[in-house]
PAROSE-319930 format. One record per residue (C-alpha): residue in three letters; z, x, y. Coordinates in nm, 2 decimals, decimal comma. Each point is the difference from the previous one (the first is absolute). Layout:
% residues N
> ALA:Z:X:Y
...
//
This chain:
% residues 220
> UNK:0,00:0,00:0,00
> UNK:-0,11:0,12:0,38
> UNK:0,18:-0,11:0,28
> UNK:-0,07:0,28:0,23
> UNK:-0,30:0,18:0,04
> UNK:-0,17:0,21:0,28
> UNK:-0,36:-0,08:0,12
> UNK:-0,24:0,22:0,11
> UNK:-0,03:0,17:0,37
> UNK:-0,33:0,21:-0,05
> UNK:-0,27:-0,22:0,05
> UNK:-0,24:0,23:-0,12
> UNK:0,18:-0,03:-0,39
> UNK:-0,07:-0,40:0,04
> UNK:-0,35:0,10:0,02
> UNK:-0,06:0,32:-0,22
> UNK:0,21:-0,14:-0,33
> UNK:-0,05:-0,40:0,03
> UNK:-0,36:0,01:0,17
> UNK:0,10:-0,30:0,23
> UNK:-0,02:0,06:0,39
> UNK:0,38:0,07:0,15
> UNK:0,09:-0,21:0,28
> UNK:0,25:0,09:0,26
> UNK:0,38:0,11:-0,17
> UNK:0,20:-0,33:-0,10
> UNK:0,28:-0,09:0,21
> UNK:0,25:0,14:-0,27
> UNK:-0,06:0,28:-0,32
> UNK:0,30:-0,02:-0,09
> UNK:-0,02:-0,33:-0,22
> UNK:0,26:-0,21:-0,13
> UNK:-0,04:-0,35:-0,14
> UNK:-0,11:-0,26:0,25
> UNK:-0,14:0,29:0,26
> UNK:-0,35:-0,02:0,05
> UNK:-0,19:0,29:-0,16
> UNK:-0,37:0,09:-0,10
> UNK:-0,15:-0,09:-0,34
> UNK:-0,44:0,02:-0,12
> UNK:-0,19:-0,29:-0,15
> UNK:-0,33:-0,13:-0,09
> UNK:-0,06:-0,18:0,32
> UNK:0,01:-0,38:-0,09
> UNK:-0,35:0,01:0,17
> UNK:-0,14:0,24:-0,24
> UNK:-0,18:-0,31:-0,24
> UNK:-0,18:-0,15:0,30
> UNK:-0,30:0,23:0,02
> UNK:0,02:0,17:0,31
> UNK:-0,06:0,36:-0,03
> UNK:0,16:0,09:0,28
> UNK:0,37:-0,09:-0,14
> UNK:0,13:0,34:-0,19
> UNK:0,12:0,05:-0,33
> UNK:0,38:0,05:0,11
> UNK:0,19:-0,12:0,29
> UNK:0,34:0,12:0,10
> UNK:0,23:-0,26:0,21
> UNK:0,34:-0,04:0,10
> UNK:0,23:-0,28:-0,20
> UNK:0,34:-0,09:-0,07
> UNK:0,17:0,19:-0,29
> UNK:0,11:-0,24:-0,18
> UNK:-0,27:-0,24:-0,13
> UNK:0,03:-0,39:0,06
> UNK:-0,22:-0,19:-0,23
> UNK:-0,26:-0,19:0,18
> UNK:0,08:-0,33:-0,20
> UNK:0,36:0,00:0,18
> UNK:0,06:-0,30:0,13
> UNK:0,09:-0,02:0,37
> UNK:0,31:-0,14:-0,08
> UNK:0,10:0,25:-0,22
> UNK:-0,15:0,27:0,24
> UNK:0,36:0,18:0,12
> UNK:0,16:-0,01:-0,34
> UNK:-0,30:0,24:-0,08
> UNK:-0,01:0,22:0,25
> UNK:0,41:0,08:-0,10
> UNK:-0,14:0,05:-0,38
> UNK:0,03:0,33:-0,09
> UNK:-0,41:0,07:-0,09
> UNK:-0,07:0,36:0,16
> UNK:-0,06:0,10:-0,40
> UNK:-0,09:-0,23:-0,28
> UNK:0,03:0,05:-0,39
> UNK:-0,27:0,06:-0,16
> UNK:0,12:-0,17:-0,34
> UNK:0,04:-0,33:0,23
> UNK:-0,24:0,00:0,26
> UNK:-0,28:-0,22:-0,16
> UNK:0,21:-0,28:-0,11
> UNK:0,22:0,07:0,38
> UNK:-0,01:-0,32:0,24
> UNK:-0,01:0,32:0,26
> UNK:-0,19:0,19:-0,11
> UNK:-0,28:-0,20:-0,25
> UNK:-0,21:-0,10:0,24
> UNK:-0,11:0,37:0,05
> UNK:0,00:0,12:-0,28
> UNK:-0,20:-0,29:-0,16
> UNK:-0,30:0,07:0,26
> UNK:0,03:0,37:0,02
> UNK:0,09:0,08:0,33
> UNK:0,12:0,33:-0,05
> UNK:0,08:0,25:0,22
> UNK:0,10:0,39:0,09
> UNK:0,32:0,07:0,20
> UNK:-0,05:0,34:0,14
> UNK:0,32:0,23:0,01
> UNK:0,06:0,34:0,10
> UNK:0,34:-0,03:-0,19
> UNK:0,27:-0,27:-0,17
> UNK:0,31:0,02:0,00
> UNK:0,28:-0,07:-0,38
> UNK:0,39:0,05:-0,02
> UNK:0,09:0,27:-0,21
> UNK:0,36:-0,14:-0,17
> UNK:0,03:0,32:-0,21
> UNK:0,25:0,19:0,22
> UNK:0,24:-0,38:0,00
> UNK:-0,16:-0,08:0,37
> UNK:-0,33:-0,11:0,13
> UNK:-0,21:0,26:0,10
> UNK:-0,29:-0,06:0,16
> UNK:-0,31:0,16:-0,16
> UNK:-0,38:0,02:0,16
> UNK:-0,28:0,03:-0,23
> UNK:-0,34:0,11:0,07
> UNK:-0,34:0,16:-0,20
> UNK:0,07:0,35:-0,06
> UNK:-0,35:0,08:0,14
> UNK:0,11:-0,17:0,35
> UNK:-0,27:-0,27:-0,06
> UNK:0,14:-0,35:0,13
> UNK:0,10:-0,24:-0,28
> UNK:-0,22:-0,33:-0,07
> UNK:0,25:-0,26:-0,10
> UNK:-0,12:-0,32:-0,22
> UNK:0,06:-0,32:0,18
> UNK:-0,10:-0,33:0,03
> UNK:-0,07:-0,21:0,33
> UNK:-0,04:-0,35:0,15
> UNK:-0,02:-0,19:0,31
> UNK:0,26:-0,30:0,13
> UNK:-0,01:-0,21:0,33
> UNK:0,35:0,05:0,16
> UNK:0,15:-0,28:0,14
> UNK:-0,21:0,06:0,32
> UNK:-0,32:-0,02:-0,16
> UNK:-0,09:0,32:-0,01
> UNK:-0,13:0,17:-0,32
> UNK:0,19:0,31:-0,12
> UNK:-0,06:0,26:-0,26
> UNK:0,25:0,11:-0,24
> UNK:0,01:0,26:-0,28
> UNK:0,22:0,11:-0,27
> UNK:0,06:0,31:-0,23
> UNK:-0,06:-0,04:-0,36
> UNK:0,29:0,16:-0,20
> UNK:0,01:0,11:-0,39
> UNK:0,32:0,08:-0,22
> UNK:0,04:0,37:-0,01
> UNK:0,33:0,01:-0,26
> UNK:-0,16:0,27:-0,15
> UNK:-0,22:0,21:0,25
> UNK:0,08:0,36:0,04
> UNK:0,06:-0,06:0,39
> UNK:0,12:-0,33:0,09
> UNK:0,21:-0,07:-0,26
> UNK:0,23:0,23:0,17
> UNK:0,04:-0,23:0,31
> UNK:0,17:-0,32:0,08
> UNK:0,35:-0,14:-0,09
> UNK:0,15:0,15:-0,33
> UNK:-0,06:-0,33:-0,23
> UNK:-0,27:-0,16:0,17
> UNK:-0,39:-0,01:-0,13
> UNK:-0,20:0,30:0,16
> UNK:-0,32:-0,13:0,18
> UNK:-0,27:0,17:0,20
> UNK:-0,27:-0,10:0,18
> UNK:-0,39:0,03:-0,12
> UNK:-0,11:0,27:0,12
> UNK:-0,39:0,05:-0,01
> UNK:-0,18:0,29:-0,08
> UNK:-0,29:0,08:0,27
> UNK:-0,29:-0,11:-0,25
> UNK:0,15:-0,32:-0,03
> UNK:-0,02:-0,10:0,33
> UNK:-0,36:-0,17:0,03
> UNK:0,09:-0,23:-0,35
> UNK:0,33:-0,06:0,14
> UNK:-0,09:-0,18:0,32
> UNK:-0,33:-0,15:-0,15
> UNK:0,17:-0,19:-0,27
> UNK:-0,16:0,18:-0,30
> UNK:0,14:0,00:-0,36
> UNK:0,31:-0,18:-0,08
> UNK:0,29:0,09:0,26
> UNK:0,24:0,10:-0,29
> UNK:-0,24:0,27:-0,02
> UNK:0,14:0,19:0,27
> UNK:0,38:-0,08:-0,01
> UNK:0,11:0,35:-0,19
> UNK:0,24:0,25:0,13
> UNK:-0,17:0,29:0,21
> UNK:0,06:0,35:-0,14
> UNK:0,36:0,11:0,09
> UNK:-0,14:0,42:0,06
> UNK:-0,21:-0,16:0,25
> UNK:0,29:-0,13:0,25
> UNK:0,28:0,22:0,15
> UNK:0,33:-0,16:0,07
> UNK:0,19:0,11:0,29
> UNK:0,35:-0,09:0,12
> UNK:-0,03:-0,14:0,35
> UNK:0,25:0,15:0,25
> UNK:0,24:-0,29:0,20
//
């Protein structure tokens, strides 16, 4: 499980490693749940023919996905739902989370770093991870799009997580007792299949190789 990640400031990285255009730096890269933070798509757009809509898009959304079959009544009960990540196991039969899965709206969160307690020393000490090779990370995720209760439509996103009981790395973080979870992390080839929709999504949801990420105590 992520609750805390950092975004990316070099614009230039948006471009050379996810091929999408970077727009201006987001109002906050240092994300927790509810901020609003950068994620790539398929533009919706992409079906309808016109060549001149591109083959990724990044925007800005809410972290924290609302379904966009939320009723307006039950719109503030799910924007207090903790949905920032979303099982993997659960998502397709999720009232939250189904509806994007079900039509494929995929997405990559793009992270310089994420941040895990480390419980081994009896306190919570807060870890960074990043690529080894200082390449940004491409988070699975899911998106969709709700009218707030002023009419307006907003994106949201969410970070698909796996069980890691028994990976090298993450197994070693968390609460002593508690199920170890990561999120997907995608390797660069994957990127294009990811965000186009191709092959079955359970395809993709397998632990990245631990020697690849370094993990680094932050200092308070």
């Amino acid at each position: 499980m992520c609750s805390h990640y950092q975004g990316i400031r070099k614009r230039e990285q948006i471009e050379r490693y996810f091929r999408v255009r970077g727009q201006p730096v987001p109002p906050r890269l240092d994300m927790w749940p509810r901020y609003t933070g950068e994620f790539i798509r398929r533009p919706p757009e992409h079906d309808a023919g016109d060549e001149a809509v591109p083959e990724r898009e990044i925007v800005l959304g809410r972290w924290g996905l609302v379904s966009a079959l939320t009723r307006q009544a039950n719109l503030a009960k799910a924007e207090k739902l903790s949905t920032f990540n979303a099982r993997s196991e659960t998502a397709a039969t999720s009232y939250t989370f189904g509806n994007s899965w079900r039509k494929g709206q995929r997405c990559i969160i793009p992270a310089e770093s994420i941040f895990e307690p480390d419980w081994r020393s009896g306190k919570a000490v807060p870890t960074a991870f990043r690529r080894a090779d200082g390449a940004p990370l491409g988070i699975a995720g899911l998106w969709d799009r709700y009218r707030n209760t002023a009419g307006e439509w907003i994106d949201s996103y969410t970070m698909l997580t796996i069980n890691a009981d028994q990976d090298p790395l993450w197994s070693q973080y968390h609460r002593p007792g508690e199920e170890k979870r990561s999120v997907v992390i995608l390797t660069d080839g994957a990127y294009d299949d990811w965000v186009n929709g191709a092959g079955d999504i359970r395809d993709y949801l397998r632990p990245y190789p631990s020697g690849r990420l370094i993990a680094e105590p932050v200092p308070r």
